[in-house]
C-alpha positions as CSV (number, residue, x, y, z in Angstrom):
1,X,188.8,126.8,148.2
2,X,187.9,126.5,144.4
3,X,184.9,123.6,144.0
4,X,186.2,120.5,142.1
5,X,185.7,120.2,138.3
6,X,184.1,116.6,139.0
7,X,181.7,118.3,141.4
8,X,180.6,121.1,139.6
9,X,180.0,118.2,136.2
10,X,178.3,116.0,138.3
11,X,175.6,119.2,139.6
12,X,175.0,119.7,136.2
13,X,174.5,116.2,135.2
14,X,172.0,116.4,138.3
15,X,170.4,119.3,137.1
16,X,169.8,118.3,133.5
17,X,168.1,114.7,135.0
18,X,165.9,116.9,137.1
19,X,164.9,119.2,134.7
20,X,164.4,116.0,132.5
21,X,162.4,114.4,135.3
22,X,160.1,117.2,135.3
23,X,159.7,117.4,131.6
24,X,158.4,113.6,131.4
25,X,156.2,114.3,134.9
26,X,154.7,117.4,132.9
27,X,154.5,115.1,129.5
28,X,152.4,112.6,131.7
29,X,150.4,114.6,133.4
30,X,149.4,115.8,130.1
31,X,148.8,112.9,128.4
32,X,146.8,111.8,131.5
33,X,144.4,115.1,130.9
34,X,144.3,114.6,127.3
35,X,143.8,111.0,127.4
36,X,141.9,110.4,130.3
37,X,140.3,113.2,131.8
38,X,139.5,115.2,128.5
39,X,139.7,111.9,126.2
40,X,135.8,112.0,125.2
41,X,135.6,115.3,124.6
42,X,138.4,115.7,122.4
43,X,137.7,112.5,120.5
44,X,134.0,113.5,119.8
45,X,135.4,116.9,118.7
46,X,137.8,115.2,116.2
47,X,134.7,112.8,115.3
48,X,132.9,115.8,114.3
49,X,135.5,117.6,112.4
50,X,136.5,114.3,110.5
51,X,134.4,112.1,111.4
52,X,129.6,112.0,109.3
53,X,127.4,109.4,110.1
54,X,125.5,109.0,107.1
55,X,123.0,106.9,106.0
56,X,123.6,104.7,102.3
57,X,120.5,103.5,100.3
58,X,121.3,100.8,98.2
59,X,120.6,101.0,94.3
60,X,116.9,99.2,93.5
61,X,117.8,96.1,91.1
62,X,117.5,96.1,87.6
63,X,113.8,95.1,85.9
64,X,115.2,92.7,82.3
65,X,113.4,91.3,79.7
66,X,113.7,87.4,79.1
67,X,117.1,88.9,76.8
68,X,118.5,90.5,79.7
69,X,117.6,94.4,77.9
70,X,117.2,96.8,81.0
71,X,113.3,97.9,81.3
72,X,114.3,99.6,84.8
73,X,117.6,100.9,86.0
74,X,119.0,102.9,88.5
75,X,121.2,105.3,87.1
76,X,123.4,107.8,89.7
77,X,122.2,111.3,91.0
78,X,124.1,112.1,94.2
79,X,122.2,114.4,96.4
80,X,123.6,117.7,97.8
81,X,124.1,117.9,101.2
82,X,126.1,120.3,103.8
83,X,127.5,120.5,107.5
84,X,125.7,124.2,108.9
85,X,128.6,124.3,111.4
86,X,131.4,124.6,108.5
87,X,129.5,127.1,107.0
88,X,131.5,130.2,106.9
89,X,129.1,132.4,105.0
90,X,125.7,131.5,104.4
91,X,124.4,134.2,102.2
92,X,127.4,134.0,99.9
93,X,126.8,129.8,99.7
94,X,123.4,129.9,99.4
95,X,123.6,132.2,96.4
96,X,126.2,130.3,94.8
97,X,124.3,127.1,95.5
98,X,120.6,128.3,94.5
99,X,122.1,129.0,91.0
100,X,123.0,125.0,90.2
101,X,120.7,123.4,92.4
102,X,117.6,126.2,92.2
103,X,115.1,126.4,94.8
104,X,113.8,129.2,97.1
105,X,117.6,131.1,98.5
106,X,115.9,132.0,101.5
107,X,115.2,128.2,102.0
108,X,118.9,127.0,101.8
109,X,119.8,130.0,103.6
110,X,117.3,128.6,106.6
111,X,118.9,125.0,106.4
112,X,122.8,126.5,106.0
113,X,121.7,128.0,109.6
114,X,120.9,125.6,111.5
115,X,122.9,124.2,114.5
116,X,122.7,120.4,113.7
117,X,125.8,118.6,111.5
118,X,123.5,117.8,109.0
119,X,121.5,119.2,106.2
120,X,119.8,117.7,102.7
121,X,120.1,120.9,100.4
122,X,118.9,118.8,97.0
123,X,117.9,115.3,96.4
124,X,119.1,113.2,93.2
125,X,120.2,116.2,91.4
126,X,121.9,115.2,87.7
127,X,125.8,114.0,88.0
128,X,126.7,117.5,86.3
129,X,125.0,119.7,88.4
130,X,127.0,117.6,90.9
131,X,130.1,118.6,89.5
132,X,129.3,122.4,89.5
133,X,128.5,122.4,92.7
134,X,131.6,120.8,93.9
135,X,134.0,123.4,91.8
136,X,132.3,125.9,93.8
137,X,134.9,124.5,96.8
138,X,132.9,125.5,99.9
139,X,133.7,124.4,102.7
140,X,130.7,122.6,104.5
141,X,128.9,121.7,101.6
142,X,129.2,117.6,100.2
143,X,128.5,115.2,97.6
144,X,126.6,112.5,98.5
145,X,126.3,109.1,96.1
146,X,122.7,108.2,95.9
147,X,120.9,107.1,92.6
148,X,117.1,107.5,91.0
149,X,114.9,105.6,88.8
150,X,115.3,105.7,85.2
151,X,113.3,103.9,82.4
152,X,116.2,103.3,79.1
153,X,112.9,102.5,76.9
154,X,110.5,105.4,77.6
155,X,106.7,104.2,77.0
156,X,107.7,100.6,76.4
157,X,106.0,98.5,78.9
158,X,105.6,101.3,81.1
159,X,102.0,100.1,82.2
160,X,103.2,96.5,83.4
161,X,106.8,98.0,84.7
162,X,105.3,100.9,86.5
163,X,107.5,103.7,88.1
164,X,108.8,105.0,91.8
165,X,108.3,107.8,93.2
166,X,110.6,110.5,94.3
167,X,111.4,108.6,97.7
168,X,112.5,105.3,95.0
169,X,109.9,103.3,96.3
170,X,107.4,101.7,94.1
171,X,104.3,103.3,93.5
172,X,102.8,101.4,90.2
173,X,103.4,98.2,88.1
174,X,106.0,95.6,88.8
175,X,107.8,98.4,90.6
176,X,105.1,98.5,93.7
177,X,104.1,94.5,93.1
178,X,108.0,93.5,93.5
179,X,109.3,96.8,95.7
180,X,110.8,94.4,99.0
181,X,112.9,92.4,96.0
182,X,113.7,95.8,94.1
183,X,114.2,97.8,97.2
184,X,118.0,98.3,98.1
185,X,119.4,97.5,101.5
186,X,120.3,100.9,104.1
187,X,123.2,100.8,105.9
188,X,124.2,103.5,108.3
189,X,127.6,103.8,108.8
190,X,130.3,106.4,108.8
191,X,132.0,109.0,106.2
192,X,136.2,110.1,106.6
193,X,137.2,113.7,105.6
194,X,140.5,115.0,105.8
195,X,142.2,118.4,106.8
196,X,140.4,120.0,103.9
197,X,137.2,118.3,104.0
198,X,137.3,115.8,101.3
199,X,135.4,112.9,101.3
200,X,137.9,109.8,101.9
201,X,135.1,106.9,101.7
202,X,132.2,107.9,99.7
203,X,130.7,104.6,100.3
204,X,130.8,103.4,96.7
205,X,132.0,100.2,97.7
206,X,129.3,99.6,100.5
207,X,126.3,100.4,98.1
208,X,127.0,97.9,95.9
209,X,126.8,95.5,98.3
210,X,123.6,96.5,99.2
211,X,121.9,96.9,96.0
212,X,118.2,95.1,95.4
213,X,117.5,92.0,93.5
214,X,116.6,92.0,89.8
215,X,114.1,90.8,88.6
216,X,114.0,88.7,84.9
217,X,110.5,89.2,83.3
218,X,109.1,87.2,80.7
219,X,108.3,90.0,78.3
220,X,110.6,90.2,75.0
221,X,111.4,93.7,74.4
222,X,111.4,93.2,70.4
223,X,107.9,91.7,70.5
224,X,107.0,94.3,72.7
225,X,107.5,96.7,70.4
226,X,106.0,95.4,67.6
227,X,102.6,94.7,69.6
228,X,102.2,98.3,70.5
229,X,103.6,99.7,67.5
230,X,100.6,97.4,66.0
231,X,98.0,98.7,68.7
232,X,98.5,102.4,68.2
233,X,98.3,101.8,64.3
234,X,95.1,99.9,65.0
235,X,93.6,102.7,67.3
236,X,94.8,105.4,65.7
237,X,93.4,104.3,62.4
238,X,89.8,103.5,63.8
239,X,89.8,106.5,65.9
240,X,89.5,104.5,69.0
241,X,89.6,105.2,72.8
242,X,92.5,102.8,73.8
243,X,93.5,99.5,73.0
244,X,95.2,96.3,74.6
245,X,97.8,93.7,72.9
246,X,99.0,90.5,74.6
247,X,101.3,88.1,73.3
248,X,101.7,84.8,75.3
249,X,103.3,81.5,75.0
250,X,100.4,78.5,75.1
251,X,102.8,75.7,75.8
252,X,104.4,77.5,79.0
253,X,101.7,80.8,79.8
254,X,104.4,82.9,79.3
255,X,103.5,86.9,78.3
256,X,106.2,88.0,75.5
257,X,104.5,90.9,75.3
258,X,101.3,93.4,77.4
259,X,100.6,96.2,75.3
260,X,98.4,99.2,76.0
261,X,97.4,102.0,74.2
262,X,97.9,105.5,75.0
263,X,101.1,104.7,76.6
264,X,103.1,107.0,78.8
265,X,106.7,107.9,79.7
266,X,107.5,106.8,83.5
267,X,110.5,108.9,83.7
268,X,107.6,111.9,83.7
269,X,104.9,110.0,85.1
270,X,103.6,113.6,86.3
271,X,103.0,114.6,83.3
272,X,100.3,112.6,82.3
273,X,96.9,111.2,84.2
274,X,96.4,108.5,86.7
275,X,94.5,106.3,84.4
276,X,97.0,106.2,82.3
277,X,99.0,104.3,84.3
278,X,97.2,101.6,85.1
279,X,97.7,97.6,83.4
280,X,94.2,97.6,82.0
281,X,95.2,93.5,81.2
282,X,94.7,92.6,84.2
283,X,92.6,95.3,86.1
284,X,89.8,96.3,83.3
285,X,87.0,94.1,82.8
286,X,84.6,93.9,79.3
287,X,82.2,91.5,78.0
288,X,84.1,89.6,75.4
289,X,81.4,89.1,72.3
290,X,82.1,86.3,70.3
291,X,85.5,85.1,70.9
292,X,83.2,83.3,73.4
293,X,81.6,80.9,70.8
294,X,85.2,78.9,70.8
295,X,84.5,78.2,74.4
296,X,80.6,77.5,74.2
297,X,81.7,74.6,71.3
298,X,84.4,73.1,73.1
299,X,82.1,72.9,75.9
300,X,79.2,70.6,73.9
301,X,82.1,68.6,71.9
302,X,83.3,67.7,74.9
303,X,80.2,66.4,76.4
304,X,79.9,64.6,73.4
305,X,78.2,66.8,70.4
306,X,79.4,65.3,67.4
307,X,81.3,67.8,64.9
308,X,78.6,67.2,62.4
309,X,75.8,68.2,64.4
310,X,73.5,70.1,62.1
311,X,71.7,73.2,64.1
312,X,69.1,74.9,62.9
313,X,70.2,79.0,62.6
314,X,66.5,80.1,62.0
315,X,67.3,82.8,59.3
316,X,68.3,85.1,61.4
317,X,65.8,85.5,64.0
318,X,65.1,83.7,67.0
319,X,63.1,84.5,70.2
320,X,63.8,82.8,73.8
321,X,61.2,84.1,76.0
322,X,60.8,87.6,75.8
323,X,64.3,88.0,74.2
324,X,65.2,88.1,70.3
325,X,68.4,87.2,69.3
326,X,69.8,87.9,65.7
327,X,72.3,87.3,63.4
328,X,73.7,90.0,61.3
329,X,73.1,87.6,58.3
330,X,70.7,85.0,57.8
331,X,71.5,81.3,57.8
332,X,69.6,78.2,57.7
333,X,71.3,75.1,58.6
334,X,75.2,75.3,59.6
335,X,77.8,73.0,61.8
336,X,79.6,73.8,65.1
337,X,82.4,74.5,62.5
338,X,80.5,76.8,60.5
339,X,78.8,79.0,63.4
340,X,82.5,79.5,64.7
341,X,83.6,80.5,61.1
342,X,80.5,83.1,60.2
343,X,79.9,83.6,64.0
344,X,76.3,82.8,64.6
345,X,74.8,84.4,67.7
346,X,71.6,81.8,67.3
347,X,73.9,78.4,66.7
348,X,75.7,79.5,69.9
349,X,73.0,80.3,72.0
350,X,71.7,76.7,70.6
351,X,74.6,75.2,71.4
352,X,74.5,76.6,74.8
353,X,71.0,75.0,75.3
354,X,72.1,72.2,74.5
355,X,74.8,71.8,76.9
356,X,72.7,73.0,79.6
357,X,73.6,76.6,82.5
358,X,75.4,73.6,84.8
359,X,77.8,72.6,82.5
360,X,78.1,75.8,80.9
361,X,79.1,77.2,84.0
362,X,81.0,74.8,84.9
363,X,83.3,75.0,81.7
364,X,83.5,78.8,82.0
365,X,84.5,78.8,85.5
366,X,87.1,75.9,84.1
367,X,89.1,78.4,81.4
368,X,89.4,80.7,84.4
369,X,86.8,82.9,83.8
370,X,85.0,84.5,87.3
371,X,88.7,83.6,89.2
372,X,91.9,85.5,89.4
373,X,94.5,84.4,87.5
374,X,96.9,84.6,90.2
375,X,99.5,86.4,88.1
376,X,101.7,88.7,90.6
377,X,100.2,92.3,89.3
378,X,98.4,95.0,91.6
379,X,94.9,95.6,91.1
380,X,94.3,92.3,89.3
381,X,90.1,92.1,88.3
382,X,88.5,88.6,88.8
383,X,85.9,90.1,85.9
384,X,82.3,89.3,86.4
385,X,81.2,85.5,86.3
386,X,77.6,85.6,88.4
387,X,76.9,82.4,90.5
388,X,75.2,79.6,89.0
389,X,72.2,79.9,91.4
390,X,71.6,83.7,90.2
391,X,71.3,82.9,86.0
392,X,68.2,83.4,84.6
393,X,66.9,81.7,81.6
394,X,68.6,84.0,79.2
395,X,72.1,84.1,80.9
396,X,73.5,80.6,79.7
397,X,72.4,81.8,76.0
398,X,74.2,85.4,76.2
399,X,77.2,84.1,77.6
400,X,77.4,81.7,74.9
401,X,78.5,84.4,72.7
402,X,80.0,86.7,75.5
403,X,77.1,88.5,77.3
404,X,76.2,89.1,80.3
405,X,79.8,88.3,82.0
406,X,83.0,90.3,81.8
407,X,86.9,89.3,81.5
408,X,89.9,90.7,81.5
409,X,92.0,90.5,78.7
410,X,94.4,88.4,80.6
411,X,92.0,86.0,81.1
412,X,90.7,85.8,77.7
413,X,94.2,85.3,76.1
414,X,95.2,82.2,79.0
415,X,91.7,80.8,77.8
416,X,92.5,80.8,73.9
417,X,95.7,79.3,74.6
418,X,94.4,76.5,76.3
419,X,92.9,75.7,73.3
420,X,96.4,75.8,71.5
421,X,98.3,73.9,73.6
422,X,96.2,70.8,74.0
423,X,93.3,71.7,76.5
424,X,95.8,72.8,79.6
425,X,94.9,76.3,81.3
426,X,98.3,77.4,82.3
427,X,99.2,79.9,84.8
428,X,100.2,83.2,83.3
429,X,103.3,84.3,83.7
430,X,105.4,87.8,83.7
431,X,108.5,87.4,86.3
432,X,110.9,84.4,85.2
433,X,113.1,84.8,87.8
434,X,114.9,86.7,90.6
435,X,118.6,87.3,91.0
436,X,120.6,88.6,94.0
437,X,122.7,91.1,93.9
438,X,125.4,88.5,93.4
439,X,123.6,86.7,90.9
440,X,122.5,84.0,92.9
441,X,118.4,83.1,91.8
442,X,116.3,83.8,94.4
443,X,113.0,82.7,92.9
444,X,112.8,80.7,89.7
445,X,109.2,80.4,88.2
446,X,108.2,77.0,85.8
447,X,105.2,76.9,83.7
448,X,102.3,75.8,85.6
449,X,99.2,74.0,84.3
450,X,96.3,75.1,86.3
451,X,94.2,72.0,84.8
452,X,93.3,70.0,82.3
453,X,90.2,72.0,81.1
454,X,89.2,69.9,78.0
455,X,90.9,67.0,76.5
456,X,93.4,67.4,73.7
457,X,91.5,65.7,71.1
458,X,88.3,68.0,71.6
459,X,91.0,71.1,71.8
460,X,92.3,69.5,68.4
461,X,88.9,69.6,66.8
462,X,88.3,73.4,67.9
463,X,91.8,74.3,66.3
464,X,90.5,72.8,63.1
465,X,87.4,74.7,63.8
466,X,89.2,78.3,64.4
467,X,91.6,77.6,61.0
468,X,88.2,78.1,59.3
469,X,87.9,81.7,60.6
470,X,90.8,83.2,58.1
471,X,89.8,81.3,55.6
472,X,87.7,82.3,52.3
473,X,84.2,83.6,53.4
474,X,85.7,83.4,57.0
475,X,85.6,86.9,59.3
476,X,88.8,86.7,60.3
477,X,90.6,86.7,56.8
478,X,92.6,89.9,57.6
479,X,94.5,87.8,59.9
480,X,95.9,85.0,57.4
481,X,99.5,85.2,57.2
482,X,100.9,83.9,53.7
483,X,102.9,80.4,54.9
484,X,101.4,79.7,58.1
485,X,98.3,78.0,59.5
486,X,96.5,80.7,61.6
487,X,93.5,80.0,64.3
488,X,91.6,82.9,65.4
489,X,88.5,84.2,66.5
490,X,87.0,87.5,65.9
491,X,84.5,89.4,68.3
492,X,82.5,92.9,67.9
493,X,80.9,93.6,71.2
494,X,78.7,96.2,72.0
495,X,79.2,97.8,75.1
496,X,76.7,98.7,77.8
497,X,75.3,101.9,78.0
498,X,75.1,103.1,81.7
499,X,72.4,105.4,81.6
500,X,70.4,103.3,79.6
501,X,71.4,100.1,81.0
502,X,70.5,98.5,77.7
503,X,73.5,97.8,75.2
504,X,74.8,100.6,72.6
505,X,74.2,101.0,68.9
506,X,77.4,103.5,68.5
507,X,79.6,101.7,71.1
508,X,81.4,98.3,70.6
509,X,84.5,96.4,71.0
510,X,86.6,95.2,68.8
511,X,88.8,92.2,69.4
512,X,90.9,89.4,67.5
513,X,92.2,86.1,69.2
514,X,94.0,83.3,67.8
515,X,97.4,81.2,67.8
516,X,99.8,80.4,65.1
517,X,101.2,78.1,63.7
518,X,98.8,75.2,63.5
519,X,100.5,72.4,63.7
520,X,103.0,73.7,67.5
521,X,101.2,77.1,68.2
522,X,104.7,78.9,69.5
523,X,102.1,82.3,70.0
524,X,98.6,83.2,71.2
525,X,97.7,86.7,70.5
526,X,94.7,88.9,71.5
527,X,94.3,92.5,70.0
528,X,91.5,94.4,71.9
529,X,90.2,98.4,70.4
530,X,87.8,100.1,72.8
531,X,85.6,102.0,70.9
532,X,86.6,102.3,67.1
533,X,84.5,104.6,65.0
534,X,86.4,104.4,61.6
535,X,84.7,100.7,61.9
536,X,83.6,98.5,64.3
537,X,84.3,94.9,63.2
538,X,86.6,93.2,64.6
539,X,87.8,91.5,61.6
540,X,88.4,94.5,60.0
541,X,90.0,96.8,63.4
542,X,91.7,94.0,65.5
543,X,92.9,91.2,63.0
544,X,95.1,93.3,61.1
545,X,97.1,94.1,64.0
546,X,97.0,91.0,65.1
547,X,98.2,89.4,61.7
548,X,101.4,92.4,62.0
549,X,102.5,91.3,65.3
550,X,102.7,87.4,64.7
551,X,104.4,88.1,61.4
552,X,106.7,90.0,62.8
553,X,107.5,87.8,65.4
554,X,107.5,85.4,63.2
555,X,110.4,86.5,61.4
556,X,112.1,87.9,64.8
557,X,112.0,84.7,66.5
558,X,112.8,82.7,63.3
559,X,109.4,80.2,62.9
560,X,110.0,79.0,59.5
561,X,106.6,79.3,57.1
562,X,104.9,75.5,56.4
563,X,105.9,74.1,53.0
564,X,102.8,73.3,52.1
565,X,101.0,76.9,53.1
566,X,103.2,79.2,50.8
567,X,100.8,79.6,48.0
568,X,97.8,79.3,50.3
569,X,96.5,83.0,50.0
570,X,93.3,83.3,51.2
571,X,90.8,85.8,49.5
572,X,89.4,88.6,51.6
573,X,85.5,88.8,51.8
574,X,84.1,92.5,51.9
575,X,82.1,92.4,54.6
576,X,82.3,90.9,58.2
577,X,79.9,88.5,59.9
578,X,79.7,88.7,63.8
């Protein structure tokens, strides 16, 4: 009997379910391996094959003048890395590599072997040496964002920015002093490839999230220039060993500009020697001749020495103890105003008896000499400033005109502008302020008056006394700029001689202080030149530069002349009185 139609449909149908059943069972089961029993392995294998930890250094901040000009920037250099696993021929990658990225072959060859997921092949190589290496399309072998140190300005600043090392991290200058603010964030995180191996999420986004502060200095890159444009004329021309410039403002402390001389290039620190690196401002010491005087008459008119005080100079020559002390001219009779403006070395040393070692010490220790300044700079010096209870008889009178004690030029520049802004020792200052990486300030710095060192009206009298210096017959006259009112003080040092511990006939230096204008001192300025042998005066090797730099910034920062000064040209005397 022939089976029904329905029947034999209905097997089918049967079948087909069945079949179906099994299918889905079989899809399950499979799932359930995949998933669940082989689920780790697989997904770590897919990790691995899509999937780089990496690490992401954030860029250091940015280092700006006061105007916001970059002094220190990070500017991008990806490194070169590669995956060994993906590697399908070393020898041919390594020789196609070593050609961009140079290096030893058999060295990339040893790191394209290795078992691990992970290998640096070149470290912050130059964006188009980036780009060669990715035309070569190898397999394995990635792009990695990163970013190195890069100075826009060359030499400017370079001592009191400083430089990083190969690693980025700070090694001199402001770069080491501020490093945890400058230092980028690290973030490790994860990189996505696709089929082929490109990068999907280079991690552009996260690094800018993590990128250090920035720090605002004080320095103004324009005055900057001109100070060590100034310097290197001034050494240069009287065949000098180095020299120092700093340009600060007396009313607030801060530096506009901290020149030194022979400068270097921080983008090839290497190529040049240690000591070159180093912010001689701050960390160098010297004994600072007669620029001292100013100090030594502020001292006795503020205990009360009348102006008018007539001293006794002794012709020249005059013995304390065992000790002669001399003036390169002769004088008789002169005021506290006219020892400041010839510099006498025997009416300071007089006016230093008079006031007495306490009070001399006392007043010294006041302008900051002896004492840190507390400025935020590596290797700051104290200089030398010996203990009140270890002065001999002599001390009191060689410091009075800058023996026998040592300074930095820091130090000697905050002192001088004490005397311009009304008798207040501010604290220097070189950061104004730090910025997130959002902009938001971190740290805001305000002018800081340390103390009240003298009062205002003996600091008046000593301004009137310093105007004299540039003035006909004065020794400063090479520093009188037509228009303006200028205070100054020069100073020829000589220098100790180490092997004969006595002080040098052929070595000296040369220096130049002063303020301008008279009347609202917007600058101090101290020129420094280790060493001239073209000359030695400081009238004649320091004011110069000095008188260049405050002119110029003069007319950079727009200080009109006085009305009353434009035909007051003072005559230049031939020789120079220290």
């Amino acid at each position: 009997m022939a089976a029904n139609p329905c029947e034999k449909i209905g097997l089918r149908i049967c079948f087909i379910r069945f079949f179906l059943l099994l299918c889905l069972a079989g899809i399950v089961i499979r799932s359930f391996d995949i998933q669940i029993l082989q689920g780790k392995a697989l997904k770590k294998k897919a990790e691995n094959t899509y999937v780089r930890r990496i690490t992401i250094q954030g860029d250091r901040g940015l280092i700006l003048d006061r105007n916001s000009n970059k002094l220190g920037a990070s500017t991008e250099a990806p490194d070169i890395t590669a995956d060994p696993t993906q590697i399908a021929n070393v020898r041919q990658a390594a020789g196609q590599l070593v050609q961009i990225i140079g290096g030893s072959q058999a060295e990339i060859e040893k790191k394209l072997s290795q078992k691990r997921r992970f290998a640096l092949l070149a470290s912050r190589v130059a964006p188009h040496r980036a780009d060669e290496v990715k035309k070569l399309n190898i397999v394995g072998i990635y792009i990695q964002d990163n970013s190195k140190r890069f100075y826009p300005n060359r030499s400017l600043a370079a001592q009191v920015v400083g430089f990083t090392g190969k690693d980025d991290h700070g090694l001199e200058g402001l770069e080491f002093s501020y490093n945890d603010f400058l230092e980028g964030l690290t973030l490790k995180t994860e990189e996505y490839r696709d089929g082929q191996g490109t990068v999907l999420d280079t991690g552009k986004k996260k690094r800018e999230g993590l990128k250090g502060s920035t720090i605002v200095l004080t320095l103004d890159k324009k005055i900057q220039f001109f100070s060590e444009q100034a310097l290197e004329q001034a050494v240069k021309e009287h065949r000098g060993t180095s020299g120092m410039a700093l340009v600060m403002q007396p009313a607030t402390g801060e530096l506009l500009a901290v020149a030194h001389y022979p400068e270097f290039n921080p983008n090839n620190y290497g190529d040049f020697s240690r000591k070159r690196y180093r912010n001689r401002a701050v960390a160098d010491t010297f004994e600072p001749g007669s620029i001292m005087k100013v100090i030594t008459v502020a001292a006795a008119i503020e205990r009360g020495m009348p102006a008018t005080t007539i001293i006794n100079c002794e012709k020249g020559r005059y013995r304390i103890g065992r000790s002669v002390i001399h003036d390169t001219h002769p004088y008789d009779y002169l005021t506290p105003s006219q020892i400041v403006k010839v510099s006498s070395n025997i009416g300071a040393a007089k006016i230093a008896q008079d006031v007495g070692p306490k009070a001399m010490y006392y007043y010294l220790n006041a302008f900051g000499f002896g004492t840190k300044t507390g400025i935020n700079c590596s290797a700051e010096s104290s200089g030398v400033l010996l203990p009140l209870n270890r002065w001999t008889n002599i001390d009191a009178v060689a410091m009075s005109f800058g023996q026998g004690m040592s300074v930095t030029a820091l130090q000697l520049v905050s002192a001088v502008s004490a005397i311009a802004n009304g008798g207040k020792l501010m604290k220097p200052m070189l950061v104004k302020k730090i910025l997130s990486n959002s902009g938001e300030i971190i740290q805001d710095n305000k002018p800081c008056v340390i103390r009240q060192v003298i009062s205002a009206k003996t600091a008046g009298i000593i301004k009137e006394m310093m105007s004299t210096v540039v003035e006909e017959d004065g020794t400063g006259t090479k520093a009188a700029i037509p228009g303006y009112r200028v205070c100054g003080k020069t100073s020829t040092a000589q220098k100790a001689d180490k092997e004969t511990k006595r002080y040098s006939h052929s070595k000296f230096t040369a220096a130049f202080a002063g303020f301008a204008p008279f009347d609202n001192p917007a600058l101090a300025i101290l020129v420094v030149v280790d060493e001239p042998r073209q000359n030695h005066y400081g009238g004649i090797v320091a004011a110069p530069a000095f008188k260049d730099i405050m002119a110029r910034s003069f007319n950079y920062l727009n200080i009109p002349p006085q009305t009353d000064m434009v035909a007051a040209l003072p005559r230049e005397v031939s020789h120079e009185v220290e």
